[in-house]
Biopython code that builds the backbone (N, CA, C, O; Angstrom):
import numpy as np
from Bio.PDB.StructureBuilder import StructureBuilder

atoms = [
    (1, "UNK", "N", (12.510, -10.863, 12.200)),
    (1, "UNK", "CA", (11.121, -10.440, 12.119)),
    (1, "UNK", "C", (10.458, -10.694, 13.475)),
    (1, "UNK", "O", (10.752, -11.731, 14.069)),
    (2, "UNK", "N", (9.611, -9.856, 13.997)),
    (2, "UNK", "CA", (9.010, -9.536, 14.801)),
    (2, "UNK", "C", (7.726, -11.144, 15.040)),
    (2, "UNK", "O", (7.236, -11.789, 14.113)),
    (3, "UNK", "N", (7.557, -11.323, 16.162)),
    (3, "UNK", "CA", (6.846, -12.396, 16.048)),
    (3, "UNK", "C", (4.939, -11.611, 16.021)),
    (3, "UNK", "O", (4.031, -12.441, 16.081)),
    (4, "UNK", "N", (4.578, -10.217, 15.940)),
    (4, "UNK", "CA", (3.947, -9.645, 15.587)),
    (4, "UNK", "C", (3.361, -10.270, 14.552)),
    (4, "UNK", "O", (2.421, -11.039, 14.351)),
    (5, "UNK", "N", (4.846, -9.274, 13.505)),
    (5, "UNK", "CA", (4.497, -9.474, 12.008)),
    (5, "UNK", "C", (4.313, -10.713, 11.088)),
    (5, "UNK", "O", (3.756, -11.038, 10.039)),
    (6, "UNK", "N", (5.417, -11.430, 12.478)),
    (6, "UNK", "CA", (4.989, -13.281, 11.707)),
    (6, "UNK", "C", (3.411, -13.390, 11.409)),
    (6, "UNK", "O", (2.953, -13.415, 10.267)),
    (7, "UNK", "N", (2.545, -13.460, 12.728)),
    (7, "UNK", "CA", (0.917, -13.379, 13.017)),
    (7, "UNK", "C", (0.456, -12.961, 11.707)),
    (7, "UNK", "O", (-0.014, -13.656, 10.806)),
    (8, "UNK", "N", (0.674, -11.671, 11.749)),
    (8, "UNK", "CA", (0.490, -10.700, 10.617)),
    (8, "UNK", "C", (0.106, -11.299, 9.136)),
    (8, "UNK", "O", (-0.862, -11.217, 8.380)),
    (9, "UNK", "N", (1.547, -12.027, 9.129)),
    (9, "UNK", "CA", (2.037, -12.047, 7.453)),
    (9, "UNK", "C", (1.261, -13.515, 6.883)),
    (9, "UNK", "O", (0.936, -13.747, 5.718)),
    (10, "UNK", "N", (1.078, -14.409, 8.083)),
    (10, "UNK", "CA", (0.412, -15.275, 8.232)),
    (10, "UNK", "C", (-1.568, -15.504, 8.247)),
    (10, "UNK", "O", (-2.458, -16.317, 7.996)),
    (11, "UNK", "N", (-1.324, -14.178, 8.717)),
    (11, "UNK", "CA", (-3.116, -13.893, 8.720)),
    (11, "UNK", "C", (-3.692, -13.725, 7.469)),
    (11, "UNK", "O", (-4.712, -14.282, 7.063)),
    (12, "UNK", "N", (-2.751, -12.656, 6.674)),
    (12, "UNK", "CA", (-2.636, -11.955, 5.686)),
    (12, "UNK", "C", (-2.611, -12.984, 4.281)),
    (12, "UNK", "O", (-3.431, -13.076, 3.368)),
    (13, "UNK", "N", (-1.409, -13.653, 4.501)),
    (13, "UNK", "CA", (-1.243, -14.631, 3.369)),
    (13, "UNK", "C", (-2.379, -16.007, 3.593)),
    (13, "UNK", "O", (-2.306, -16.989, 2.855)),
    (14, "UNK", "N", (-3.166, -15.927, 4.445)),
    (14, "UNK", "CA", (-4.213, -16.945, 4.185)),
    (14, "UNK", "C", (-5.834, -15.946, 3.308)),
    (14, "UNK", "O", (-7.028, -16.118, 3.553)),
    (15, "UNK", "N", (-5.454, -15.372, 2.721)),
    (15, "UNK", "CA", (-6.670, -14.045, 2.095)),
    (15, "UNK", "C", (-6.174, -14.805, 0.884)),
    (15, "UNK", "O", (-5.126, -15.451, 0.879)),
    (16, "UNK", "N", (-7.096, -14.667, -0.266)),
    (16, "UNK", "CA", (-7.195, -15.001, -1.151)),
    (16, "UNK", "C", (-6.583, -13.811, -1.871)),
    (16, "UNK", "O", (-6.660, -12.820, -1.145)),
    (17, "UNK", "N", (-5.726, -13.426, -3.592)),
    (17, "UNK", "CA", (-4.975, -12.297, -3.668)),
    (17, "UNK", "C", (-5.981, -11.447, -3.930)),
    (17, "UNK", "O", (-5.553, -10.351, -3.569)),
    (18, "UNK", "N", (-7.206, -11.299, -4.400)),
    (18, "UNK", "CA", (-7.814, -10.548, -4.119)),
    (18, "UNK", "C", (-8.358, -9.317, -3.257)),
    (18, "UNK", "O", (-8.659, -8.127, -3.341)),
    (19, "UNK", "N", (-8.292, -10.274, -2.469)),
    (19, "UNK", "CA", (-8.600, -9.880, -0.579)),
    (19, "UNK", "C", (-7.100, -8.863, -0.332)),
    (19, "UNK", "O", (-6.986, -7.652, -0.142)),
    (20, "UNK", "N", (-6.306, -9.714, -0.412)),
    (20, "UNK", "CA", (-4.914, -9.494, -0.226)),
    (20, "UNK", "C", (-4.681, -7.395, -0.938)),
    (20, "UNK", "O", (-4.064, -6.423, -0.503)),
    (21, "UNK", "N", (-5.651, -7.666, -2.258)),
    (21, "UNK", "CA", (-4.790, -6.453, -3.190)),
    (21, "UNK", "C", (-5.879, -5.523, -2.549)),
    (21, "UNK", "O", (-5.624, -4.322, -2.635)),
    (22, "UNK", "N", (-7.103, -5.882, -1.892)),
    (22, "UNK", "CA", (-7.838, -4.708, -1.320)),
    (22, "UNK", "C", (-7.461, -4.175, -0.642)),
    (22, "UNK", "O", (-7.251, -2.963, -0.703)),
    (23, "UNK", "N", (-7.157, -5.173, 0.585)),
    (23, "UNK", "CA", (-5.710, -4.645, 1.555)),
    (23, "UNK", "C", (-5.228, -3.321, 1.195)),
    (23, "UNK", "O", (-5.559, -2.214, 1.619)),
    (24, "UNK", "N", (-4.152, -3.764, 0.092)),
    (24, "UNK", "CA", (-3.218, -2.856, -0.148)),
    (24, "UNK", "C", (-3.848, -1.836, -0.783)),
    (24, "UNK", "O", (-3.229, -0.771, -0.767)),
    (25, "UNK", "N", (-5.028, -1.849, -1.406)),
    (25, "UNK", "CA", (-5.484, -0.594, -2.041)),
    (25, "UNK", "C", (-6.108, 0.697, -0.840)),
    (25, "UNK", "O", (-6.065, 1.927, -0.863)),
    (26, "UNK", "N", (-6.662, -0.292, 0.132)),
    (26, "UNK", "CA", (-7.070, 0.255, 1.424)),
    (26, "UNK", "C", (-6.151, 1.108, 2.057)),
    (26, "UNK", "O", (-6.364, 2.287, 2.341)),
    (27, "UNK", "N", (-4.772, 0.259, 2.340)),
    (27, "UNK", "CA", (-3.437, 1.265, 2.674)),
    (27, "UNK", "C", (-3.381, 2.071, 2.116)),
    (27, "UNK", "O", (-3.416, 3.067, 2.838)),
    (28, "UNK", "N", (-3.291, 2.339, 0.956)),
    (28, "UNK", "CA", (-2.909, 2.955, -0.116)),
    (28, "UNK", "C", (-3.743, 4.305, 0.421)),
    (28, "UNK", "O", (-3.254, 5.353, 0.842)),
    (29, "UNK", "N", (-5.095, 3.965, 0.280)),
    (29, "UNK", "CA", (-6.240, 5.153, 0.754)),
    (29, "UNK", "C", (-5.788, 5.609, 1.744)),
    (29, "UNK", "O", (-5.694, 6.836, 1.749)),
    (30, "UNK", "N", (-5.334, 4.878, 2.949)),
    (30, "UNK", "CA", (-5.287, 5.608, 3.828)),
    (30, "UNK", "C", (-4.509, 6.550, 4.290)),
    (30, "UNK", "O", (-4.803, 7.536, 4.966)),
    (31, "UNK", "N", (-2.832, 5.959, 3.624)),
    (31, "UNK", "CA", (-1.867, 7.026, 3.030)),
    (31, "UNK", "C", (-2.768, 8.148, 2.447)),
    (31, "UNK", "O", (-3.112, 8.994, 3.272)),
    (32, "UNK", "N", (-3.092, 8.266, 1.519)),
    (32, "UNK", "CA", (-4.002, 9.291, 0.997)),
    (32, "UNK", "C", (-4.127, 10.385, 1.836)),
    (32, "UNK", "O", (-3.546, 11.469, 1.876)),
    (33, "UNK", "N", (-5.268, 9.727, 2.695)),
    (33, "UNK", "CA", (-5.998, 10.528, 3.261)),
    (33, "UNK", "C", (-4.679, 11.209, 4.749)),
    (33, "UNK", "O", (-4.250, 12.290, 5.150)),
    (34, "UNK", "N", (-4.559, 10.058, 5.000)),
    (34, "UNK", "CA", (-2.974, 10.678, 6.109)),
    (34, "UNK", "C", (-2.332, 11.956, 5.394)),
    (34, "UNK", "O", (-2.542, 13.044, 5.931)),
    (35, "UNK", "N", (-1.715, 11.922, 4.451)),
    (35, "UNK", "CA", (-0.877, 12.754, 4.092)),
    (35, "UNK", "C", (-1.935, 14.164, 3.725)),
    (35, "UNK", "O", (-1.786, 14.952, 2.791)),
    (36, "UNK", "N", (-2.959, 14.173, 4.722)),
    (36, "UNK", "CA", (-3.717, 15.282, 4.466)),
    (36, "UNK", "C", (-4.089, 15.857, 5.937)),
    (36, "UNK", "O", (-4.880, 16.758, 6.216)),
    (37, "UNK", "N", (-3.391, 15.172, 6.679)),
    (37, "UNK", "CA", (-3.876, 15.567, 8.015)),
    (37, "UNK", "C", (-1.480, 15.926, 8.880)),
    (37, "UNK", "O", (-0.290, 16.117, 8.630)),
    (38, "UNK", "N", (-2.467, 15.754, 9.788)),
    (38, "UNK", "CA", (-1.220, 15.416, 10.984)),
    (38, "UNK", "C", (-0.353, 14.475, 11.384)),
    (38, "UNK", "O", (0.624, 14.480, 12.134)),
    (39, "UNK", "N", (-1.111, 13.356, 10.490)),
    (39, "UNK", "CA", (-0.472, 12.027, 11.328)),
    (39, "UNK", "C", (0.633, 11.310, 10.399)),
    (39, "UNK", "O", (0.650, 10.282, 9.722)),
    (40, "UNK", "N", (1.463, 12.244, 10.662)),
    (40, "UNK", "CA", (2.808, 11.764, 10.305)),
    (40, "UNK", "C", (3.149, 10.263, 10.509)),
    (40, "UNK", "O", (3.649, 9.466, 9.715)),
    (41, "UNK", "N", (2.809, 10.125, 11.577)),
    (41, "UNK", "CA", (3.590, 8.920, 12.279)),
    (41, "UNK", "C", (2.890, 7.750, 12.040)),
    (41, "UNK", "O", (3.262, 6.642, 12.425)),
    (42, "UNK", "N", (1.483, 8.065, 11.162)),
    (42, "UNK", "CA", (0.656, 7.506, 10.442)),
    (42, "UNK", "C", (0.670, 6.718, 9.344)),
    (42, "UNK", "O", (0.316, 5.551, 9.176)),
    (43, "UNK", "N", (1.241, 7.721, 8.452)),
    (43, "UNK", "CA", (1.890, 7.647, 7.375)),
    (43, "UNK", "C", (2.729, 6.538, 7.096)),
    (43, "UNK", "O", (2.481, 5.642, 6.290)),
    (44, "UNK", "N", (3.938, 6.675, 7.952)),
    (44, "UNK", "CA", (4.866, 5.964, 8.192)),
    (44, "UNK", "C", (4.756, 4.865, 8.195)),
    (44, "UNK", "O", (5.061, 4.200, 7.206)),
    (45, "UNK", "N", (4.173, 4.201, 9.571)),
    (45, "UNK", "CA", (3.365, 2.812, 9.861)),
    (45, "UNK", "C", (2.360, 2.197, 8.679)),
    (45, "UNK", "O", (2.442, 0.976, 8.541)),
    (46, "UNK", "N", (1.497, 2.842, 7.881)),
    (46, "UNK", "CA", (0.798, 2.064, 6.583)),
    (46, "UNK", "C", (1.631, 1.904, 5.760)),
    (46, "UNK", "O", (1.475, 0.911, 5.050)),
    (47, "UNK", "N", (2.640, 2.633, 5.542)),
    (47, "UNK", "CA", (3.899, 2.552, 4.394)),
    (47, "UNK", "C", (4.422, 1.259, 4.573)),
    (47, "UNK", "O", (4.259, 0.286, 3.836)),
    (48, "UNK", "N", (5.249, 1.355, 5.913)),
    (48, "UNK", "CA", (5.594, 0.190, 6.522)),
    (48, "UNK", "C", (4.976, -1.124, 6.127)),
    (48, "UNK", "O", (5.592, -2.119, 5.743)),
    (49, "UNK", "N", (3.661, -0.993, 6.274)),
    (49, "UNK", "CA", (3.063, -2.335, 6.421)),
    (49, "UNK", "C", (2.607, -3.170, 5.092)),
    (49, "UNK", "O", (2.487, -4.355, 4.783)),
    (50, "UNK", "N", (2.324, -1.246, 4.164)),
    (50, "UNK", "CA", (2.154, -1.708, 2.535)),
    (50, "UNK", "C", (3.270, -2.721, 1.955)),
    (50, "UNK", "O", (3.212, -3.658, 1.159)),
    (51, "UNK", "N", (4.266, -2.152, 2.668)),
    (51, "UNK", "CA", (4.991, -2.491, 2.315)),
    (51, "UNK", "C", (5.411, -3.804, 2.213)),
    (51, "UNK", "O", (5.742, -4.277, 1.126)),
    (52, "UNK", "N", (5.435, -4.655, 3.598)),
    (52, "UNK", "CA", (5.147, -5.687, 3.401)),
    (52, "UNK", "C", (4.312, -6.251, 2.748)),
    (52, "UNK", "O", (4.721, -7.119, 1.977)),
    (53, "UNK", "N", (2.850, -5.973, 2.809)),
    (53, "UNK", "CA", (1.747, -6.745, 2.254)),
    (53, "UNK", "C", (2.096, -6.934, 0.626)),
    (53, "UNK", "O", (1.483, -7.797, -0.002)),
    (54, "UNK", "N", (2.972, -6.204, 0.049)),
    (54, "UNK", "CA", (3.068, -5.983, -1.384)),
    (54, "UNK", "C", (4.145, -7.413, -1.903)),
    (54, "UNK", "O", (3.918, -8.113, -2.890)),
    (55, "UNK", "N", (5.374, -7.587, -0.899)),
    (55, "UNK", "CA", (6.019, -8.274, -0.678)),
    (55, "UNK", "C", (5.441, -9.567, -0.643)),
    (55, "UNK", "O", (5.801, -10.466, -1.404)),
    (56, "UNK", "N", (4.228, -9.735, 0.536)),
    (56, "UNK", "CA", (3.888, -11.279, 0.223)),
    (56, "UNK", "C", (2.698, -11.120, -0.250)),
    (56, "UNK", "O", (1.736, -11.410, 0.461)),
    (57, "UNK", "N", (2.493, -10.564, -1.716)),
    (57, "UNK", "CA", (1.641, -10.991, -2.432)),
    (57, "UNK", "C", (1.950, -10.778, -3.755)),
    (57, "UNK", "O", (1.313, -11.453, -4.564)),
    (58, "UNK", "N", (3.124, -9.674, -4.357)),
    (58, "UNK", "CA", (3.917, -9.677, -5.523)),
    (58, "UNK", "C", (4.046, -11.335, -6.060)),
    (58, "UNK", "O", (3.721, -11.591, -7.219)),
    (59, "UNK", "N", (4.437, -12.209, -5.330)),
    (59, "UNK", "CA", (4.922, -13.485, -5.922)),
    (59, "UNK", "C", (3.899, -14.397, -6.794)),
    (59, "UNK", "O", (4.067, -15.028, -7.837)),
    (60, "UNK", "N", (2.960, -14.246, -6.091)),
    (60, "UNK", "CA", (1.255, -15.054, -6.220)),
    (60, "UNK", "C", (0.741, -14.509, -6.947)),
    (60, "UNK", "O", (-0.460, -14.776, -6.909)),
    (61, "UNK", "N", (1.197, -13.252, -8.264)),
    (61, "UNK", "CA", (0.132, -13.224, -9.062)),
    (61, "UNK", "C", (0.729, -12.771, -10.263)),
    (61, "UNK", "O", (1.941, -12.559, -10.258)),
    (62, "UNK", "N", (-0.010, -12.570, -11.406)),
    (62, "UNK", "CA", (-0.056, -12.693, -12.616)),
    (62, "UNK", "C", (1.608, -11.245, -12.657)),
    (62, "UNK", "O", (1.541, -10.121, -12.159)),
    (63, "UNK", "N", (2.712, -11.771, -13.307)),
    (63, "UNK", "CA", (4.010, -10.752, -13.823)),
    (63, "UNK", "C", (3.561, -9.792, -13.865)),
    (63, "UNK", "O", (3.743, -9.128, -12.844)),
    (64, "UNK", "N", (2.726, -9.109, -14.992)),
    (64, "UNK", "CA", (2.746, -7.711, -15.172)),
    (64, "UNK", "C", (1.934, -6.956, -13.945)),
    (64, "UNK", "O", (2.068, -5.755, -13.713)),
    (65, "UNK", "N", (1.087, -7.825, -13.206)),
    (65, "UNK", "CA", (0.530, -6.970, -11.846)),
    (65, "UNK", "C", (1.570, -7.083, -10.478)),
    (65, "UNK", "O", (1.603, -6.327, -9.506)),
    (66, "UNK", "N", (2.268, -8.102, -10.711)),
    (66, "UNK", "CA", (3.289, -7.859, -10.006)),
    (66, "UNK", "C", (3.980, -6.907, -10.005)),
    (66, "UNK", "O", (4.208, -6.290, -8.964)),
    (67, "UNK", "N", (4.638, -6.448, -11.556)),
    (67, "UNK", "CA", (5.248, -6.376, -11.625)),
    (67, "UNK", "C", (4.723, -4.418, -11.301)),
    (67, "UNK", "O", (5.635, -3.592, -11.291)),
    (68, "UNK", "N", (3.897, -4.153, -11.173)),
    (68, "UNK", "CA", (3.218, -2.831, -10.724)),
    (68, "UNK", "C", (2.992, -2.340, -9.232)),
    (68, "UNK", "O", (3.047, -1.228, -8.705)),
    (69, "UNK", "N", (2.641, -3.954, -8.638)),
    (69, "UNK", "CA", (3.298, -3.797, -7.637)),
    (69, "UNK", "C", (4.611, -3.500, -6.860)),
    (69, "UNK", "O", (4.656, -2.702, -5.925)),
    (70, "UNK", "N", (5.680, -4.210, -7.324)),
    (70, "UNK", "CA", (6.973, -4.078, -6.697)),
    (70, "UNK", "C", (7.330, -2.730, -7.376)),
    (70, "UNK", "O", (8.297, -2.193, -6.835)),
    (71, "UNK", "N", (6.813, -2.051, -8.404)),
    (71, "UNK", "CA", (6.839, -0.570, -8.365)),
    (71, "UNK", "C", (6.750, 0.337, -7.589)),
    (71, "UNK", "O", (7.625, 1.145, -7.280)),
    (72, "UNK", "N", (5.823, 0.274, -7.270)),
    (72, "UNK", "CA", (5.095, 0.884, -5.903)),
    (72, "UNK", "C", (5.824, 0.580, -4.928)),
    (72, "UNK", "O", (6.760, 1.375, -4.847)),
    (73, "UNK", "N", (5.842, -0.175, -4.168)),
    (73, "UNK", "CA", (6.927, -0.772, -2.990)),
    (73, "UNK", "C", (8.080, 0.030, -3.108)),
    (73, "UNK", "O", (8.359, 0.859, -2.243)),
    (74, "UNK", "N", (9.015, -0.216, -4.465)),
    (74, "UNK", "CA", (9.703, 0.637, -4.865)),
    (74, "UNK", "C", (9.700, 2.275, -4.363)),
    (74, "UNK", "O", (10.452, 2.902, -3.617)),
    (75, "UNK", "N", (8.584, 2.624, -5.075)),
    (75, "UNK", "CA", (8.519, 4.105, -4.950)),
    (75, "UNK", "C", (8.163, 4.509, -3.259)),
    (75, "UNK", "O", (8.468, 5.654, -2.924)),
    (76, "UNK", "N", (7.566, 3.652, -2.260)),
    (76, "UNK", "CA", (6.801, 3.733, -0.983)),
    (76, "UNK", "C", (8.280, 3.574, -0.351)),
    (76, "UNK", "O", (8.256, 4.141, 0.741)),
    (77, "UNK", "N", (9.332, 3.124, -0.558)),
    (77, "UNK", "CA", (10.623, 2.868, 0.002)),
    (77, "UNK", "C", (11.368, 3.817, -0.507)),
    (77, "UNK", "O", (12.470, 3.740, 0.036)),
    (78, "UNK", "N", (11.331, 5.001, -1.558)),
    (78, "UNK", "CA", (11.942, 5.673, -1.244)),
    (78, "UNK", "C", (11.176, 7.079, -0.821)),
    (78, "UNK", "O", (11.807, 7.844, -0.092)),
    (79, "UNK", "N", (10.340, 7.313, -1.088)),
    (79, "UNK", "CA", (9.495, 7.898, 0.136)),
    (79, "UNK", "C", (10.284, 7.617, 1.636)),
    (79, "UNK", "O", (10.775, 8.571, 2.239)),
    (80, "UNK", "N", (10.320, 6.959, 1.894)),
    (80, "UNK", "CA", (10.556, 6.787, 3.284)),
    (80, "UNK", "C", (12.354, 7.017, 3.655)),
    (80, "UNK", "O", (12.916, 7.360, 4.695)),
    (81, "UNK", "N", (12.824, 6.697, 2.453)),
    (81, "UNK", "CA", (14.159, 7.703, 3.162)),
    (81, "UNK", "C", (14.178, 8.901, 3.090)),
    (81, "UNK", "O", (14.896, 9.428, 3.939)),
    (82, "UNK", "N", (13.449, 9.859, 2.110)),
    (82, "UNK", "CA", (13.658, 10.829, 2.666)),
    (82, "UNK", "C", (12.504, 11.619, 3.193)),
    (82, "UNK", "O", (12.466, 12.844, 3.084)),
    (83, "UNK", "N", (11.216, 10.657, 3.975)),
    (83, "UNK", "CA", (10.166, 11.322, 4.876)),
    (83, "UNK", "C", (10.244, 12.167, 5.239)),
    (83, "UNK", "O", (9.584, 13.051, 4.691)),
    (84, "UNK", "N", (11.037, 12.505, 6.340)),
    (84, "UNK", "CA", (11.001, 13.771, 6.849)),
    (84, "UNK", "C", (11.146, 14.846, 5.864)),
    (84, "UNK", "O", (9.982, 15.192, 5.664)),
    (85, "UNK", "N", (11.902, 15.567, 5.140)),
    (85, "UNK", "CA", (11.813, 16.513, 4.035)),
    (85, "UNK", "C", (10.773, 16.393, 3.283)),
    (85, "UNK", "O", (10.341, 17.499, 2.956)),
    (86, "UNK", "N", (10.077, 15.364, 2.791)),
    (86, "UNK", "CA", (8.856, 15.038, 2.121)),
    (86, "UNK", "C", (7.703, 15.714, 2.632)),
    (86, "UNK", "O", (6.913, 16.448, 2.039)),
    (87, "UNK", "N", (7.748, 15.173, 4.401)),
    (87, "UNK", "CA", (6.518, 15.794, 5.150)),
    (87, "UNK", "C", (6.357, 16.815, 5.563)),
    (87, "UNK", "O", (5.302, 17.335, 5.929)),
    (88, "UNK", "N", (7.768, 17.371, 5.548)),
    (88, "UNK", "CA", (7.955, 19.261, 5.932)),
    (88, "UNK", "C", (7.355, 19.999, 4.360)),
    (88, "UNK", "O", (7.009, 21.179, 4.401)),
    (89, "UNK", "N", (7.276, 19.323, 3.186)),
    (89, "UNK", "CA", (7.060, 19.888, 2.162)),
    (89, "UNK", "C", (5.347, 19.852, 1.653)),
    (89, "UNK", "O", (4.808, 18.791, 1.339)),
    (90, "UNK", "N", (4.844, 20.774, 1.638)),
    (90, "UNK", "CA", (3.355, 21.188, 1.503)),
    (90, "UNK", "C", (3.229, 20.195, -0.247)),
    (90, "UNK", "O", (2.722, 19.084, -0.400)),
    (91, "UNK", "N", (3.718, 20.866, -1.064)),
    (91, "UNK", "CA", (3.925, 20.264, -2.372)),
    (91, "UNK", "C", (4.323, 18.740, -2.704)),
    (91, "UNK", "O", (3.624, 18.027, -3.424)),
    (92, "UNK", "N", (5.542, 18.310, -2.091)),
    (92, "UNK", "CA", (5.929, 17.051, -1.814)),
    (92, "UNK", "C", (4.490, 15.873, -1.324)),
    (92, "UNK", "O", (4.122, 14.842, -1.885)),
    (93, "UNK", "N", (4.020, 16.470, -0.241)),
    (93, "UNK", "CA", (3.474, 15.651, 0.372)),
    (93, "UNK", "C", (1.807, 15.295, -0.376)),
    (93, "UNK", "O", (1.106, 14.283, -0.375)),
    (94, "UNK", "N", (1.659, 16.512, -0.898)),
    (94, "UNK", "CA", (0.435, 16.737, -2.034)),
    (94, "UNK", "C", (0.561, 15.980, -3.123)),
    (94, "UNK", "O", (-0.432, 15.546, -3.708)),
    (95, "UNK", "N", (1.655, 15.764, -3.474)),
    (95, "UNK", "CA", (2.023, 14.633, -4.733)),
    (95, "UNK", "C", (1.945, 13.170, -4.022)),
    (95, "UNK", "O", (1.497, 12.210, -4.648)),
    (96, "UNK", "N", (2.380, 13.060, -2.761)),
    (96, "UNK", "CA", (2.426, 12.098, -2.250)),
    (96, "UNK", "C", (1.047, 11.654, -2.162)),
    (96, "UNK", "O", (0.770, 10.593, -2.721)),
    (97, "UNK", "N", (-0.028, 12.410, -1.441)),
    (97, "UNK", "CA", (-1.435, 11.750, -1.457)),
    (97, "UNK", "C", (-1.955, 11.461, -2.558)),
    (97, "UNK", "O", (-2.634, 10.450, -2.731)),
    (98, "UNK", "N", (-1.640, 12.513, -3.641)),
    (98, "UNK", "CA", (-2.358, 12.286, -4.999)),
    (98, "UNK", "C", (-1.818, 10.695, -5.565)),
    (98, "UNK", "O", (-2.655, 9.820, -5.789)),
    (99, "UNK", "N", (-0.626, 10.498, -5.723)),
    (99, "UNK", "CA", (0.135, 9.167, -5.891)),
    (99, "UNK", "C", (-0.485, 8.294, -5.581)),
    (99, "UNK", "O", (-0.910, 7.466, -6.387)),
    (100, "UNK", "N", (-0.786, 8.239, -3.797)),
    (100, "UNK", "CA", (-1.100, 7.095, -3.269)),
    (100, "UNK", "C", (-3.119, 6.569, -3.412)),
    (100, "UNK", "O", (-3.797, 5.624, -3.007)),
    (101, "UNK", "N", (-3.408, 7.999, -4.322)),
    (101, "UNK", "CA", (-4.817, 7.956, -4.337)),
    (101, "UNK", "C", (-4.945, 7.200, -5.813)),
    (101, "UNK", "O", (-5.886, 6.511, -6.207)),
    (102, "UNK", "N", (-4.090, 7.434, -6.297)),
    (102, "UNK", "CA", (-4.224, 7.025, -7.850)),
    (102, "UNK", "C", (-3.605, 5.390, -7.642)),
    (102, "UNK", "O", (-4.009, 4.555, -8.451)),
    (103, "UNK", "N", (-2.927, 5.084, -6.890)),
    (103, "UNK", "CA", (-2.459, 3.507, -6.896)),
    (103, "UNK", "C", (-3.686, 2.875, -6.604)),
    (103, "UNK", "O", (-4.377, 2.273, -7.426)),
    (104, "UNK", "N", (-3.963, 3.051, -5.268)),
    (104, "UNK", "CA", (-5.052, 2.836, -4.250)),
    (104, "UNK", "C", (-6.339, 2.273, -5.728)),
    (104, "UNK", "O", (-6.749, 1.121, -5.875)),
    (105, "UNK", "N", (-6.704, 3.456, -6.593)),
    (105, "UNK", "CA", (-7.393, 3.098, -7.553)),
    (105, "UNK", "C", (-7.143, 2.050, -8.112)),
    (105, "UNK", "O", (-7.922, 1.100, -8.036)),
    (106, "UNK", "N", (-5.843, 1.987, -8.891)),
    (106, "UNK", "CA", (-5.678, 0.879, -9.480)),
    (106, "UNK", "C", (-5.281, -0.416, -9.044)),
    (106, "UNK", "O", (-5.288, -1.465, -9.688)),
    (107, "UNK", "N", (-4.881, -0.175, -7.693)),
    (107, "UNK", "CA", (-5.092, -1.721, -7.710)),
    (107, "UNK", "C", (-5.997, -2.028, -7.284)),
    (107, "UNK", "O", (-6.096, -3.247, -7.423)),
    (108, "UNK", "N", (-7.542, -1.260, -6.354)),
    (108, "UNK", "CA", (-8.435, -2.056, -6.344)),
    (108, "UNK", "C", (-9.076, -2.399, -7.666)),
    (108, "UNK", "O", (-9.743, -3.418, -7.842)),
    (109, "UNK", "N", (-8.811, -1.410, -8.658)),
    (109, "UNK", "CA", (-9.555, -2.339, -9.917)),
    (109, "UNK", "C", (-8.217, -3.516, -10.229)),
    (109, "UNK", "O", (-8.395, -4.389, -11.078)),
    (110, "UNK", "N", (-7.304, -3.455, -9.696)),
    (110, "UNK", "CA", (-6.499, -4.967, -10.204)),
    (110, "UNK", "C", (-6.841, -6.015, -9.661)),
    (110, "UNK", "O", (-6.500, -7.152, -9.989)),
    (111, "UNK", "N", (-7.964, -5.505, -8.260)),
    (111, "UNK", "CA", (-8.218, -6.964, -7.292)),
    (111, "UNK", "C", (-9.482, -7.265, -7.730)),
    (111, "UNK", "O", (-10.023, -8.018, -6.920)),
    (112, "UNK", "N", (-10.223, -6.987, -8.716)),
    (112, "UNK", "CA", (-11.619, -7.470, -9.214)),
    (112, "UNK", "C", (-12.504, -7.363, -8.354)),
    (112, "UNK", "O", (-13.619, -7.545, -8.842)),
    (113, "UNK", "N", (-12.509, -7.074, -6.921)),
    (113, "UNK", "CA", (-13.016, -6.510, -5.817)),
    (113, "UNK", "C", (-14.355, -5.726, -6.186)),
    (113, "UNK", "O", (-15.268, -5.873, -5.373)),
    (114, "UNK", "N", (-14.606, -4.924, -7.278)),
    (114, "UNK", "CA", (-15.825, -4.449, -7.037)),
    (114, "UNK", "C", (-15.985, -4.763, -8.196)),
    (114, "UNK", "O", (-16.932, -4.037, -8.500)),
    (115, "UNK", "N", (-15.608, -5.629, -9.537)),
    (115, "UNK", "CA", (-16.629, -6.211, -10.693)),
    (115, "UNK", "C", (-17.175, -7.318, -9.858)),
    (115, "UNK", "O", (-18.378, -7.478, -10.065)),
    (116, "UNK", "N", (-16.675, -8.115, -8.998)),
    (116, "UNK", "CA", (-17.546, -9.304, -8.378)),
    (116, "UNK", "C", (-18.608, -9.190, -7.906)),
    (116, "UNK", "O", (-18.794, -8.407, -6.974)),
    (117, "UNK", "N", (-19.732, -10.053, -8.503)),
    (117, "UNK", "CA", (-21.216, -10.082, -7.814)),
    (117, "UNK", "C", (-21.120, -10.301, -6.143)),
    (117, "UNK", "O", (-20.319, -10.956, -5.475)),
    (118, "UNK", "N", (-22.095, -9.604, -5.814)),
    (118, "UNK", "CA", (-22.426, -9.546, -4.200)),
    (118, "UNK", "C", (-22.831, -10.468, -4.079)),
    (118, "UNK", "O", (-23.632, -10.862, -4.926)),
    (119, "UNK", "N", (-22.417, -11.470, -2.729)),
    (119, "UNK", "CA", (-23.362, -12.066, -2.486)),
    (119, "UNK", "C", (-24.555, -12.282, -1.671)),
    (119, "UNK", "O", (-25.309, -13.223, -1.917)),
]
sb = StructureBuilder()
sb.init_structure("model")
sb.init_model(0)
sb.init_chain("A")
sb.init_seg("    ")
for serial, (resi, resn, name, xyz) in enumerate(atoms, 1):
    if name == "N":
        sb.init_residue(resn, " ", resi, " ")
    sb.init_atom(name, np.array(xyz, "f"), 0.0, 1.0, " ", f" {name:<3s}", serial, name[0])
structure = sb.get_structure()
């Protein structure tokens, strides 16, 4: 591992899982919205990183939201072997944003993120 991603994973895992699952719902969006433009190489890199973030925060929380998580991860990893054909595909890639728009949803409602009072 990259002494980057050490920083990273370290920055990351001091967020409360909350914080942590906005994160990933945020990625999630932004996949979204990527897979609606050009930026392939975009794509790629939030996948990447979801990817991790899902990794160190799957462990820290309640089984069955975990266990929705490492789904996802799942499904974001195989996305990525076969990317390229995915991203040449108008249809493919349309399922792909819709996917990542509908996770994105649910796990920010899994991070309690917007029932919490403002402060």
């Amino acid at each position: 591992m990259n002494q980057n991603l050490d920083k990273k994973q370290v920055h990351f895992q001091s967020e409360n899982t909350s914080i942590r699952l906005g994160h990933i719902a945020s990625n999630l969006a932004r996949i979204r919205t990527f897979c609606n433009s050009v930026y392939k190489e975009a794509v790629e890199s939030v996948t990447d990183e979801t990817i991790c973030f899902i990794e160190w925060t799957a462990a820290e929380i309640e089984p069955e939201y975990a266990e929705e998580l490492v789904n996802i991860q799942v499904q974001l990893a195989r996305w990525k072997l076969k990317f390229d054909s995915l991203w040449s595909d108008d249809t493919e890639r349309k399922k792909m944003s819709e996917q990542s728009g509908a996770w994105s949803e649910r796990i920010l409602d899994m991070s309690g993120l917007l029932s919490e009072p403002i402060a």
